[in-house]
N, C-alpha and C positions, 0 to 999 in steps of 0.2 A: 504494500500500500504506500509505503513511502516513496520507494523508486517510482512509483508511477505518479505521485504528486510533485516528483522532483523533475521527473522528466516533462511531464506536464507544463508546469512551471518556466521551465528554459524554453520551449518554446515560445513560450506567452512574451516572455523577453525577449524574445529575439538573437537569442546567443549563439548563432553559430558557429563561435568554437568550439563549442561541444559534441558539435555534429557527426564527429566521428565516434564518439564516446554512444550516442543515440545509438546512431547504426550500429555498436554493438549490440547495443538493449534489445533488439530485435528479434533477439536470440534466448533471450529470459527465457526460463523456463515457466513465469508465473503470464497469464493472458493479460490482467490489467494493466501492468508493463508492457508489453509490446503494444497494447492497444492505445494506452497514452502516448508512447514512443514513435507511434507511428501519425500519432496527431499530432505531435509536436513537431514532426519531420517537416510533414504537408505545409505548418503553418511557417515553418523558418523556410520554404521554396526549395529544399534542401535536393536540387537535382542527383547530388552525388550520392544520394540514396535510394537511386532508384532500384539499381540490382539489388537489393539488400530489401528495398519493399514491398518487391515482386516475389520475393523468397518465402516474405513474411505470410503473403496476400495467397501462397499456394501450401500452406500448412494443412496437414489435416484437420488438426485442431486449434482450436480457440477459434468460435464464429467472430466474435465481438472484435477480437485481436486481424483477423480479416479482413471483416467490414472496415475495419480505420487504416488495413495497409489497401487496401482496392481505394478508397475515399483519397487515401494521400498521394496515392500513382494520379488519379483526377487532378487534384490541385496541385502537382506540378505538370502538367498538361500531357502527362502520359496516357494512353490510350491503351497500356496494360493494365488499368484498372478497371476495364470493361467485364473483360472476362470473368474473372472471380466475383466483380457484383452481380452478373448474369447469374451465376452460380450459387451466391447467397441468396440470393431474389428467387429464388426456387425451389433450392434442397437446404437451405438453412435451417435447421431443427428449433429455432424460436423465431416465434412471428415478428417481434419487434427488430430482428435482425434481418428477415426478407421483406418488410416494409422499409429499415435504413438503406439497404440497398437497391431497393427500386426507386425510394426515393434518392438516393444520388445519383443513378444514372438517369431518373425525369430530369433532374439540373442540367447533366452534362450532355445528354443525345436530342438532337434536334425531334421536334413534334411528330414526323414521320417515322422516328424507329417507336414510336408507340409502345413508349412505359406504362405499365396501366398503374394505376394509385395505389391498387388491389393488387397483388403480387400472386394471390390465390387465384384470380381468372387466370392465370397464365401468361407468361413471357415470349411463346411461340412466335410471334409479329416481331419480337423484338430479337430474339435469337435470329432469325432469320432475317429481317432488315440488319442487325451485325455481322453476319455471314457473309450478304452483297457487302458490303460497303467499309468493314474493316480494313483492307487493304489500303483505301484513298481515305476514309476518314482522321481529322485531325481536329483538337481540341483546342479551343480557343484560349486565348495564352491566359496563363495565372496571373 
């Protein structure tokens, strides 16, 4: 709990000297940690965390610890955080985690890949308009 109020916390500042120090955290054994770690990434723009939060973002475990490395591959304008929030927006095992993630990718996918609000109708439109369109698609900058 504390690591994750600390890491928390450095991002809120803006300290990105510590950023390598983060991108360890990633690696915690404990979720609330990487899932703070990976908020705090997103918010310092922390591009050199990318490979580090795509690692995080393809864990088996920890949903919530996912949800915020898929969330912070978006807000540094990566388009690898499509996929894993496809993936929580669907097979997420808590609701509030397949609602976080269909809600971030309603923010980040233009009105035609058709996020529905409701993550339980189904993502099929939306998998499939990511299918065409991953290759060209790009995220508008953070």
């Amino acid at each position: 709990m504390v690591r994750a109020r600390a890491a928390r916390a450095l991002g809120e500042e803006g300290r990105r000297e510590v950023i390598p120090s983060l991108i360890h955290l990633l690696e915690d054994p404990d979720d609330g940690v990487r899932e703070a770690t990976a908020g705090a990434l997103g918010a310092l723009h922390a591009t050199e965390a990318t490979a580090a939060l795509q690692a995080a973002a393809a864990r088996p475990d920890g949903e919530w610890a996912r949800l915020a490395a898929g969330s912070a591959l978006l807000d540094l304008g990566s388009t690898a955080g499509v996929e894993p929030l496809l993936n929580l927006a669907t097979e997420g095992e808590a609701k509030k985690v397949r609602e976080g993630a269909a809600r971030r990718l309603r923010a980040a996918l233009p009105p035609e890949a058709e996020v529905p609000v409701d993550p339980s109708t189904g993502l099929q439109a939306t998998a499939g308009w990511w299918a065409q369109n991953a290759a060209s698609f790009t995220l508008a900058s953070p």
